[in-house]
C-alpha positions, -999 to 999 in steps of 0.1 A, spaced: -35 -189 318 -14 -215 313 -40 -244 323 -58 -224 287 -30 -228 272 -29 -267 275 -59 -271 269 -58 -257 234 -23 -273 228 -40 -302 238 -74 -299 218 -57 -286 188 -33 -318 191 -66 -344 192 -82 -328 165 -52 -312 139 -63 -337 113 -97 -327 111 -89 -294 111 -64 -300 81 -84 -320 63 -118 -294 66 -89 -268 52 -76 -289 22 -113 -296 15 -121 -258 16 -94 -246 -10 -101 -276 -31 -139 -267 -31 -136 -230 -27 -147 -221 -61 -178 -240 -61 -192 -242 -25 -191 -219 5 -195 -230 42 -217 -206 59 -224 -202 95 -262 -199 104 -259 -173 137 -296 -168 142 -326 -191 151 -347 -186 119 -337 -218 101 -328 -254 120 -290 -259 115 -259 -237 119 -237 -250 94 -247 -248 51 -225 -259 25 -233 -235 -4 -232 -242 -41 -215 -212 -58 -240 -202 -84 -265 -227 -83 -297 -211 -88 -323 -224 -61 -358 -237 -69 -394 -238 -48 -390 -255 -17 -347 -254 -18 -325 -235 8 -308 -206 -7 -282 -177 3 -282 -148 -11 -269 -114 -2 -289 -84 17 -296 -54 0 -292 -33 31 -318 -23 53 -335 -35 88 -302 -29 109 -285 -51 85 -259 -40 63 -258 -45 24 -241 -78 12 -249 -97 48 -255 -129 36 -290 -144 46 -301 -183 46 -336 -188 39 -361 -211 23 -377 -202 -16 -413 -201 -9 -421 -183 -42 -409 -179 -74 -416 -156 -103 -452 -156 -114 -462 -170 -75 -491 -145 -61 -481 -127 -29 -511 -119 -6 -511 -100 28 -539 -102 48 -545 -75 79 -542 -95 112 -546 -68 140 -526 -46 155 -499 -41 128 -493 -78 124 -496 -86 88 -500 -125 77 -485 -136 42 -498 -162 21 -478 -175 -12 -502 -191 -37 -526 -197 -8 -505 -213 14 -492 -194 51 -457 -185 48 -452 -161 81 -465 -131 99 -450 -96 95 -450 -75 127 -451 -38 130 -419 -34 147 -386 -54 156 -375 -67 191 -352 -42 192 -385 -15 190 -376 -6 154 -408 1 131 -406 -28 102 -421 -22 73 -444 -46 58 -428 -63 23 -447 -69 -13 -474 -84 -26 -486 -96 -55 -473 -118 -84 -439 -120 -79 -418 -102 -108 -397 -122 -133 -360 -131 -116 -372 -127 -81 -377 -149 -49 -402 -148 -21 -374 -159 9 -391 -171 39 -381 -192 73 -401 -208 95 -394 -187 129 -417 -162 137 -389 -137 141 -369 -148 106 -361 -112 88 -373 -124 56 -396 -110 22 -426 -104 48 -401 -73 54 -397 -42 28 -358 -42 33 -358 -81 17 -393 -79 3 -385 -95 -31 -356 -111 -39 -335 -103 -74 -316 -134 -90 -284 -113 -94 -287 -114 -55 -286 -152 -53 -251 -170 -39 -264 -203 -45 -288 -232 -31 -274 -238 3 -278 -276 20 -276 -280 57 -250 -298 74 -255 -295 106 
């Protein structure tokens, strides 16, 4: 144990002033931005910097918080892409087997599949024209828990954290 030990001492000792300097940087930003911690595959990146209140646009990186639902509780925050904004039209198209593909404004955003890795039934999200103060959040991997799902399906402004930028 004491071999650990050193090694943190000596770890902590090499890198104390980036460590100090990430913290004074965290309370002086800490009312405007948020550092959040990607911990799944669906997006490249593990590390966002989050801009408190900044509402996202088509294309931009967003958090916002879960409603609940999908083995997830409510308030988990989620990182995902917009892929549709109010007024965008939602269409699902039956690909076999369960497996629903989604389509914003004509353009492939992800297939939906009938049930999770975990053998839980999913149900398939929305379609249509997305309603006034809601987001169509998407990711790239095939397995991203995203609007393709009912318990995201379409995503409520007053949900929104802010537009989120990768940093690593």
């Amino acid at each position: 144990m004491t071999g650990a030990a050193d090694r943190v001492y000596a770890h902590l000792g090499k890198w104390a002033p980036l460590y100090v300097w990430l913290l004074v940087v965290l309370i002086a930003l800490g009312r405007t931005f948020y550092l959040s911690v990607n911990v799944s595959n669906s997006l490249p990146g593990k590390l966002f910097l989050v801009h408190k209140g900044a509402m996202p646009q088509l294309g931009d990186m967003a958090a916002f918080r879960h409603a609940g639902g999908g083995g997830y509780e409510a308030g988990a925050l989620f990182l995902k892409r917009v892929v549709g904004v109010s007024g965008s039209i939602v269409t699902a198209k039956d690909a076999g087997a369960g497996f629903r593909d989604y389509f914003v404004d004509g353009r492939f955003v992800g297939r939906a599949k009938p049930v999770s890795r975990s053998g839980e039934p999913l149900k398939p999200g929305p379609d249509g024209a997305i309603p006034p103060g809601h987001y169509y959040m998407a990711a790239d991997h095939p397995d991203s828990f995203d609007s393709r799902y009912a318990a995201v399906g379409w995503v409520a402004q007053r949900q929104i954290v802010g537009k989120a930028y990768r940093i690593f």
